[in-house]
N, C-alpha and C positions, 0 to 999 in steps of 0.2 A: 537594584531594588525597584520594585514596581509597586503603586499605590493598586489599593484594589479593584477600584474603576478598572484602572489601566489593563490589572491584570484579568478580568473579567471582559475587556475588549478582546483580550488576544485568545481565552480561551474556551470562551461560548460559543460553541456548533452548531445550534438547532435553527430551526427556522424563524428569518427575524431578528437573528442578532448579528453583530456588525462581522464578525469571524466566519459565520454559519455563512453569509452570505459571499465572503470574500471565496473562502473554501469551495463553494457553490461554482467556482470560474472554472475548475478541474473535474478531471475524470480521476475516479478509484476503483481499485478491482475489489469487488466484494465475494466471490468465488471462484473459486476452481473448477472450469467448463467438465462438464458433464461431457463433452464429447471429445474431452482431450486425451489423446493416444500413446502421447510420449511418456517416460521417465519420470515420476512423480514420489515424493517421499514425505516423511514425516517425523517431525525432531518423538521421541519418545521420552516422556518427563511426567510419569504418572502422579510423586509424589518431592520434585525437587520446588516445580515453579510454581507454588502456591501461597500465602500470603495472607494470615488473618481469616482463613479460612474464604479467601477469594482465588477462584481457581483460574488457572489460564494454562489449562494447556492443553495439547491437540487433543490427545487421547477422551477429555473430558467436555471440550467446546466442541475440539475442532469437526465431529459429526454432525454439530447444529449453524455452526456458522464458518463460511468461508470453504466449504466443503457441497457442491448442486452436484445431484444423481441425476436429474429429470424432474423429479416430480415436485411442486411448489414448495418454496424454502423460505419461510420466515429469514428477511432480513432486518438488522438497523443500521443506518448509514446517517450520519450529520444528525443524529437524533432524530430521525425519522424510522418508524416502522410499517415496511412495505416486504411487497410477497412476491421473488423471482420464479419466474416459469416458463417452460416450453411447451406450446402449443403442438397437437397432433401434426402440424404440417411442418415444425421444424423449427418457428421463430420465438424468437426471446422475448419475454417482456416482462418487467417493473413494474407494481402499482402500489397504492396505495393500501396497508391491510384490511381495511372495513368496506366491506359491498357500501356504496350508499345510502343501500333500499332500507337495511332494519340493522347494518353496521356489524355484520356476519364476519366472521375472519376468512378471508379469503388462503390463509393458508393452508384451508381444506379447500378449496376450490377443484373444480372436474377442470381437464385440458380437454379444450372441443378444438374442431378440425383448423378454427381460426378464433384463438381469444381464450378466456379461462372464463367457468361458470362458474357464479357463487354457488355452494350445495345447497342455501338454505330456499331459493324461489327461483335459481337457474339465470338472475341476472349475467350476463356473458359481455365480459371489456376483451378490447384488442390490445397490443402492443402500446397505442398509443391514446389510450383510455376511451375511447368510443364505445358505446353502448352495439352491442349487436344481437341483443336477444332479451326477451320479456316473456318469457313465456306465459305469465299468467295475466297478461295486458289482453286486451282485446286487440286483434291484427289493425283497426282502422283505428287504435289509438293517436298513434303518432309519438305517445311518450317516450319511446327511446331513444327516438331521432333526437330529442332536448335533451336528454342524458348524457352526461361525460365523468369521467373517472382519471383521479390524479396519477400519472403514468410519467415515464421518465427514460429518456433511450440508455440503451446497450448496447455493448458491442463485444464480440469476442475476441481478442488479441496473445498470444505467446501463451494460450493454455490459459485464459485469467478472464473473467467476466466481468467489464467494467462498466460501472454507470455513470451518467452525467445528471445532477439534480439542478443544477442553474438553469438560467431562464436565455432564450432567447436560443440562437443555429452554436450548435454544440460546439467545441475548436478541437482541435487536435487530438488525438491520445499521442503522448512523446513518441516517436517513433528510434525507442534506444534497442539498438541490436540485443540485448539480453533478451527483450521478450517482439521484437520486432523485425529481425535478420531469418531469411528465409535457410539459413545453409546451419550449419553445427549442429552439436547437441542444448539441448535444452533440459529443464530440471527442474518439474513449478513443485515447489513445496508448501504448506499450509502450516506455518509455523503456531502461532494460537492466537490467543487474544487475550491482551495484560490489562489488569484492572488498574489503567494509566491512563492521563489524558497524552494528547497526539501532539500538544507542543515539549511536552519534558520529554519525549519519548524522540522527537526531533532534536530537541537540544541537547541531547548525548551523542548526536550525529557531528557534530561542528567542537565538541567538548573533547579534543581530542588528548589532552595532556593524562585523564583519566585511564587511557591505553597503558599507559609504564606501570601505575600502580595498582589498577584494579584487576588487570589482564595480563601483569607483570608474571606474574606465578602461576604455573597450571597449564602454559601456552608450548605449542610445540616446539617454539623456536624464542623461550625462554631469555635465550643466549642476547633476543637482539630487542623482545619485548621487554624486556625489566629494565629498560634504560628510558628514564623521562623525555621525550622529545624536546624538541626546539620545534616550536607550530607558529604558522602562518598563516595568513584565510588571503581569497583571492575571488573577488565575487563580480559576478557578469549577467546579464539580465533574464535569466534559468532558475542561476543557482548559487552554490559558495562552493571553493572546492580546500578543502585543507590540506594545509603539507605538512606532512612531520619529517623531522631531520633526526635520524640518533647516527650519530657518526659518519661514516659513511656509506649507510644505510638509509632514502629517501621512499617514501611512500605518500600518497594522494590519495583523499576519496573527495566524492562528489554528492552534494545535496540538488537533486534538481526540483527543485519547487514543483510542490512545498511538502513534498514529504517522503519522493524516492530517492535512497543514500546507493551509490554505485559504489562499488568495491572490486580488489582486486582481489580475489581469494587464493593468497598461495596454497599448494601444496604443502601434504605434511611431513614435516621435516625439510622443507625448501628443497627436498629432492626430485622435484622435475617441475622443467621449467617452461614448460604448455601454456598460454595464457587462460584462465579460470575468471571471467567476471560473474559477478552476483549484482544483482537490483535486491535490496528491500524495501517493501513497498508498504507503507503505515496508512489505511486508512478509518479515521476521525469513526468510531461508533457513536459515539456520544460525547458528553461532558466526561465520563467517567473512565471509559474504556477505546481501546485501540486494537485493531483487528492489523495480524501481520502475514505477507506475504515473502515470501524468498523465491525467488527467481535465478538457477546460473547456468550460465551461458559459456559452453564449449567452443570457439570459432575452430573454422577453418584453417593451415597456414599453407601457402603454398599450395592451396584445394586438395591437403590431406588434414586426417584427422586424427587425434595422439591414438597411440599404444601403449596403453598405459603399464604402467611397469605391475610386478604383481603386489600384489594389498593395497593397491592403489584406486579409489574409487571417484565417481564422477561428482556423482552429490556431494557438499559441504555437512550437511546435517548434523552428522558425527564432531567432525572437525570443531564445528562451530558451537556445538553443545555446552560447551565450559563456560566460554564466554559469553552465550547468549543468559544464563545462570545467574552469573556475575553480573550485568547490566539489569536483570529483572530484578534481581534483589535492591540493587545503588537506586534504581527507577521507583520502581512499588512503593519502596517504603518514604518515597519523598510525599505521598500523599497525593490523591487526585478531587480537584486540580491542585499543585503545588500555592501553597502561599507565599508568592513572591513576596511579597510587602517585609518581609523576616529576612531575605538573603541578604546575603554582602558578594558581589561580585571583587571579583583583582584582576590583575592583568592578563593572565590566561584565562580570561571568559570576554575576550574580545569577540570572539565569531558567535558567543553565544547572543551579545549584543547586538553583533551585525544581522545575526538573523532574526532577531524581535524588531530592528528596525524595517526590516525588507517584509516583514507585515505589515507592520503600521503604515506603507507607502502602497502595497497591496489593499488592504480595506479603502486607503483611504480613495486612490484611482478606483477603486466599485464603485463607493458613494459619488464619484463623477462621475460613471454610466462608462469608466473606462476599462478597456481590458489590462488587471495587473500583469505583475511581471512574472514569465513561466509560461505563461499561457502561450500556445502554439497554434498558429490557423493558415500559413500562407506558404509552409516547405511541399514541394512538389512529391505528386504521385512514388512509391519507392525511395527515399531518401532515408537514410539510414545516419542515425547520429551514434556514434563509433564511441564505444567505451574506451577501448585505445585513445583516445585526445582526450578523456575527463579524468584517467586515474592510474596511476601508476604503481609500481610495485620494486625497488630492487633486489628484490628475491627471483624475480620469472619477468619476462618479456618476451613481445612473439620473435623478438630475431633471434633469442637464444633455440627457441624451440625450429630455427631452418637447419 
């Protein structure tokens, strides 16, 4: 149980509050790159994951958000509303939605050869909010050189457009083989966006006892999911990773702070045994809502690559449809944001504990100007952190697949 101070520390996102700014230490993908080439899919749920007449799913979002063509895209992120673009020369850039000049929406903005014009008097920002054009200024004005606009870097990574809104030389983007390994297949998907906040939507990552009964029934492999685990949390300065035990059946996932859950995705029917990982990757819209990403990841074994048996496909989408269902229903209807001050935790909501503490030691290293825990700045040029050491699966492993 949480008082509502408390719980209003852990789950206020916008600018200025003590979460919004801890959050602010990370990069999030906010779309699907416009120039990505690979394998890309999308869950189909026109009329299952809706809610009170609050819609979240791709068919119905996912073309306004988490979805970039090119052409300027209304984004929100941490509670902020800003407009992603690609300029005529190629480069990405983040800003702020209101021109400064008369607070025009820049999500009608022109892309000129460097920077985006607002339509309404042609003010023109770069990538990194500089003013570079006035048209209706007089040339020996001077006033655009005094001009800046709030901007925020990007970058493009594993099919996925990420931004960084904190302050100060950006750190890392994780560098996890699912969306960071130059070899396998890859598979970015745009799954939607649930009218949830981003830490219940987290704490059903760690909440893994809910597996046996909520995903007990309806699962391909039924046989091994309708048995309540025996769970465990195991947490190291990233992330937590849980272990479920059901007989002699063990499996692992990974939360790598603070918000991407690594999985092992078997195959259906546990018939073939290729390693499959997935990243989903949750990030923070607002107080209200949670924008989701799916990422998986084919590797290599032996520098070949599976043949997959027939009615066998690469994407999870399908697979994952049941269950994804199932968790939006237990989610949504807990309300956003959930009123902790009402719950009763027990014994198995230890991880879920563990991971409200590894906030509160997070915000509170920001208010000391320090970098929390997750944050990445000092792994060398190509280093690759290996899903193989964060999650396991006794269904499929790469030595079955030599």
């Amino acid at each position: 149980m949480l008082s509502t101070q408390d719980n209003d520390r852990l789950t206020k996102v916008g600018p200025g509050t003590e979460c919004g700014a801890w959050l602010r230490s990370f990069w999030f993908p906010i779309a699907i790159s416009d120039l990505w080439d690979g394998p890309q899919a999308q869950l189909q749920l026109p009329d299952l994951m809706k809610y009170d007449d609050r819609v979240g799913t791709p068919t119905e979002f996912g073309e306004q958000f988490g979805t970039f063509k090119g052409d300027p895209l209304k984004v929100r992120v941490l509670g902020e509303d800003l407009v992603l673009y690609r300029d005529l020369s190629g480069v990405l850039g983040l800003v702020g939605i209101s021109c400064p000049h008369r607070s025009s929406s820049l999500e009608y903005g022109r892309p000129r050869e460097h920077g985006l014009a607002c339509p309404y008097h042609g003010w023109t920002f770069n990538e990194t909010g500089r003013c570079l054009a006035m048209p209706g200024e007089p040339p020996t004005s001077g006033f655009k050189d005094k001009m800046t606009h709030l901007a925020y870097p990007v970058e493009e990574r594993g099919g996925l457009i990420w931004a960084y809104l904190g302050e100060g030389k950006p750190p890392q983007i994780p560098p996890i083989d699912v969306f960071a390994a130059e070899d396998g297949i890859r598979i970015v998907e745009n799954f939607c966006i649930w009218p949830a906040h981003w830490l219940q939507v987290v704490e059903n990552s760690v909440d893994q006892v809910h597996t046996g009964i909520l995903h007990g029934e309806g699962s391909s492999r039924a046989d091994v999911w309708s048995q309540i685990p025996d769970v465990d949390w195991d947490e190291d300065a990233d992330g937590i990773q849980t272990i479920q035990i059901r007989g002699d059946y063990g499996r692992t996932n990974y939360l790598h702070f603070p918000t991407i859950i690594l999985l092992n995705q078997p195959w259906p029917g546990g018939k073939f045994n290729w390693p499959r990982y997935s990243a989903i990757i949750r990030t923070p819209v607002d107080d209200f809502h949670t924008l989701f990403f799916h990422v998986t990841y084919v590797p290599p074994v032996n520098g070949k690559l599976p043949d997959l048996p027939e009615g066998m496909e690469l994407e999870a989408a399908d697979q994952v449809q049941t269950l994804f269902i199932q968790d939006y229903r237990a989610i949504v209807t807990q309300g956003a944001p959930v009123d902790r001050s009402i719950e009763r935790l027990g014994t198995t909501d230890r991880g879920v504990i563990m991971l409200r503490k590894k906030v509160e030691r997070g915000i509170e290293a920001v208010k000391q100007g320090k970098d929390p825990e997750g944050v990445i700045r000092n792994l060398p040029d190509g280093h690759i952190i290996s899903s193989s050491d964060k999650v396991t699966d006794g269904l499929m492993s790469p030595a079955a697949a030599e």
